[in-house]
N, C-alpha and C positions, 0 to 999 in steps of 0.2 A: 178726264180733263182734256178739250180741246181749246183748238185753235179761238182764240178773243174777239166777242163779237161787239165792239163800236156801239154808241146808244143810237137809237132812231128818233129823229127827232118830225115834229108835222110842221110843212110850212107856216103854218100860223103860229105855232110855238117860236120859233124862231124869229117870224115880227114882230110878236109880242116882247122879246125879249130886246129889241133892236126900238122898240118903240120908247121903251122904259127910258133908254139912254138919248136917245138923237130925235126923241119925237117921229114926225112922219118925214117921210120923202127917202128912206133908205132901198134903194133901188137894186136890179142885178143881182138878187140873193142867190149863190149857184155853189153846188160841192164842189170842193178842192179834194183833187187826191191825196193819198201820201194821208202820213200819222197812224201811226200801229194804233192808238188807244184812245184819238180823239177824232169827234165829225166834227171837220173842221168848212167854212162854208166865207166864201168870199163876197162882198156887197161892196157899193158906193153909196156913197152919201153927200151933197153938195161935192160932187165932182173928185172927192178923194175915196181914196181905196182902203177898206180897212178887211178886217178878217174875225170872225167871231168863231172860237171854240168848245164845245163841249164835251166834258168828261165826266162818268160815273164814279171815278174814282176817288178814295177820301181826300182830303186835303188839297184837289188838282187846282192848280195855276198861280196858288200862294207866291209858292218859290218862285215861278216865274216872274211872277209883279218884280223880285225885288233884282232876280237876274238883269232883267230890262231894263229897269233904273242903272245897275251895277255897269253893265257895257252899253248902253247907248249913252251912259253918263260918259264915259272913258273913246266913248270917238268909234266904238264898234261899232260897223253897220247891222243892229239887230233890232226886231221892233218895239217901239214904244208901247207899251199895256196902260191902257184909257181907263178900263173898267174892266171887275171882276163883280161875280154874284151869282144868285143860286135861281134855277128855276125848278119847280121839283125837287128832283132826288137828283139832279144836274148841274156840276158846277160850270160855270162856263166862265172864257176871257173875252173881252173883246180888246185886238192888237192895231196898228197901223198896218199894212200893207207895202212889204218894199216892194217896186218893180221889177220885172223880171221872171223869166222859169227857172226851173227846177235844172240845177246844172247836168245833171242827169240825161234833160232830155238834148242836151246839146252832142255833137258826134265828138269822136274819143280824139279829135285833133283841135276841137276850138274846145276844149275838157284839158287838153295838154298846153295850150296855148296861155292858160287861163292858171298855169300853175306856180307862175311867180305871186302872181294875187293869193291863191292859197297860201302860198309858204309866208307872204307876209302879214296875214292874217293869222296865222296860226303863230307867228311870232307876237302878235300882239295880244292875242289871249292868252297866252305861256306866261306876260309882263301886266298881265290886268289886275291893280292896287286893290288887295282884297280888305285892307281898312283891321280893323281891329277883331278879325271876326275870326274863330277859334273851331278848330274839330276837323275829322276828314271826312271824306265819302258824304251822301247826299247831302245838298244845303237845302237847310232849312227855310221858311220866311225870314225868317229874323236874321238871317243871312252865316248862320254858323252850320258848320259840320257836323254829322248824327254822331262821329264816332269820334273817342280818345286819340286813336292810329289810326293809319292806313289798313296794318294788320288786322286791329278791332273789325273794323267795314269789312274787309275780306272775306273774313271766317267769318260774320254775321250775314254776308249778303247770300253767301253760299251753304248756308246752314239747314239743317232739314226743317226747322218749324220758321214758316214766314205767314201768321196767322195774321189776316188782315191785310196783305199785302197781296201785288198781282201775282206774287208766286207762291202764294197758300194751296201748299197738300201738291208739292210741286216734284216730289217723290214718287207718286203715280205718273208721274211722265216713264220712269223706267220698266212700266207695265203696258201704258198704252201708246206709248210713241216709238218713234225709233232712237231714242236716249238711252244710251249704253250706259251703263255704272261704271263696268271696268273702265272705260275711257275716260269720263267724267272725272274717277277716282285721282288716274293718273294725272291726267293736266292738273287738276286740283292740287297733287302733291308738287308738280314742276312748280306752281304759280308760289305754293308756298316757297318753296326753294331762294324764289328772285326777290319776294315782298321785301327780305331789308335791303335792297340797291334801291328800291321806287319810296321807303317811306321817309326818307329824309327829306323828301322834296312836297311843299304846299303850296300849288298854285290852284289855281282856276281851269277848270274842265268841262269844255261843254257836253262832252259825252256822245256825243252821236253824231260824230264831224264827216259827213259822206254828202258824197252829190243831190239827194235826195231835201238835205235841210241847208242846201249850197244853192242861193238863187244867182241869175247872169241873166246880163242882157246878149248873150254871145259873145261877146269880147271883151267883159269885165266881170268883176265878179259884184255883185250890188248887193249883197247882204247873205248871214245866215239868220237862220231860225230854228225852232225848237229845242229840245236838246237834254239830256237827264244830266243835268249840272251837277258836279260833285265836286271838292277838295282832295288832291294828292298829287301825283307826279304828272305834267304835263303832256309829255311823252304819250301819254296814251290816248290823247286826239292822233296824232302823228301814226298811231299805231291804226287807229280804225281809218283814216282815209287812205293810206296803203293797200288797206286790206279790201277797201272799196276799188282803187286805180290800181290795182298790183300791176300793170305794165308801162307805168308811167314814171317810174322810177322816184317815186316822194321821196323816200328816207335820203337816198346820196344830194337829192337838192335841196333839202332841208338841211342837210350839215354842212352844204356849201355855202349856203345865206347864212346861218349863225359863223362858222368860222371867218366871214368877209365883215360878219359884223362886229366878230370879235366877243362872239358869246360861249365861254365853256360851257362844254356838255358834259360832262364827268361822266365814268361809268355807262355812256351811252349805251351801247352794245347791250351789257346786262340788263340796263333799267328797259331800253326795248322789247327786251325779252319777254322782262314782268309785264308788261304795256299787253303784248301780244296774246298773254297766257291770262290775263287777266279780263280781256275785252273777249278774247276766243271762247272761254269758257262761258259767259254770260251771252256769248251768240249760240254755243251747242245748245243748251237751256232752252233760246227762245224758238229756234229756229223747229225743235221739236215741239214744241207748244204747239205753234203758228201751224205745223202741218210742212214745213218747207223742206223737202228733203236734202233737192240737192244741194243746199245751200249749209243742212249740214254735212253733207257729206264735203262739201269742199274744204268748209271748217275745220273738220276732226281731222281730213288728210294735213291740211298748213300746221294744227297746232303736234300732231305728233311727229311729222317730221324736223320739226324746229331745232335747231340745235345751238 
């Protein structure tokens, strides 16, 4: 089991599939970095900017459709989804395009500049009306929860059989990677430890809240993107862009905005915890997949020093 290889797609598959929707004149067709799982590919079309994605993967961009209705209905800057459909064995989306790069590639001072707009963004997904819809851990299209609990999702996401999923036979990483068991083991049993501080809480998660799916025009923040959307404790957006700016101090200015705003955070500290021990362990996972070493070794040192 190695590191995930992206589908290839041939320029003509790709206007063909641009053709289906917008007819002709779709101009600019060029890869976009970024996206562990999807080739994602940038065009214009009468003068606007849209983005077309493809994925091998079963079910991909469903949920997204109904994410993007979900927050760009609620005033989030995230993109609007036009059109989904299959080409081949290919599912793909086609989104709007917000302007702007990759916060990323901005330097670590207009990245710090930029961090009241995070924090109020992250307050605004933390408050995002999720309607009538029921379950934790991944959402669904239909916009519900895979699991009963938070617990249920935990111990099912980190389970040895994930047949059918990108983490099928994902137990041979501790033969051919550098994925430890013993350590796996223990964060595993820490995580369990904190699960009931983090499952009383149902919010909206976009899951993969770092600079990478953080665009700016340099001195604002003009949208995010992507993201493995789930149900359960907020907190753990909060936890992965820390873990992305750890010198940037997010957690003390995130409690300094919600305390000015006069938002309890009960049990912070703990439910942190769970945030950290929950997002770290599904980064040791990937990060040995991927091939990325030192990215787990920084990991495995934050999650077992934590205290």
């Amino acid at each position: 089991m190695t590191s995930y290889d992206k589908p290839s797609l041939t320029m003509s598959e790709i206007e063909a599939v641009l053709r289906k929707h917008f007819g002709t004149g779709a101009t600019e067709i060029t890869p976009m970095a970024g996206g562990n799982l999807s080739s994602v590919f940038s065009f214009v079309h009468e003068g606007k900017g849209y983005c077309v994605k493809f994925s091998d993967l079963a079910g991909a961009y469903k949920t997204e459709r109904y994410v993007s209705d979900l927050l760009s209905g609620q005033g989030i800057p995230f993109p609007k989804c036009l059109a989904l459909g299959k080409t081949g064995r290919l599912a793909y989306a086609i989104m709007e395009r917000i302007e702007g790069r990759n916060l990323a590639d901005c330097t670590e001072e207009e990245q710090a500049r930029q961090l009241p707009d995070l924090m109020a963004i992250l307050t605004r997904l933390a408050a995002v009306k999720v309607g009538a819809t029921s379950g934790y851990g991944w959402i669904g299209p239909d916009g519900n929860g895979a699991y009963a609990s938070w617990k249920d999702f935990v111990v099912a996401f980190n389970a040895e059989d994930q047949t059918g999923t990108f983490w099928e036979n994902w137990h041979d990483l501790y033969r051919t990677s550098c994925l430890e068991k013993d350590v796996f083991e223990e964060i595993y049993h820490r995580l369990m430890d904190y699960v009931p501080y983090n499952e009383s809480y149902r919010g909206f998660i976009h899951g993969d809240f770092h600079q990478w799916n953080i665009l700016s025009d340099g001195t604002r923040i003009t949208g995010i993107i992507d993201g493995n959307c789930m149900y359960g404790d907020f907190l753990v957006d909060l936890a992965i862009l820390d873990r992305h700016m750890p010198r940037s101090g997010v957690v003390g200015k995130y409690q300094d905005v919600q305390a000015k705003a006069g938002i309890a955070l009960p049990n912070f500290k703990e439910r942190l915890l769970g945030a950290y021990y929950f997002k770290g362990l599904d980064g040791l996972r990937f990060y040995a997949k991927m091939g990325w070493k030192d990215a787990y070794q920084g990991t495995r040192e934050f999650l077992l020093n934590l205290k």
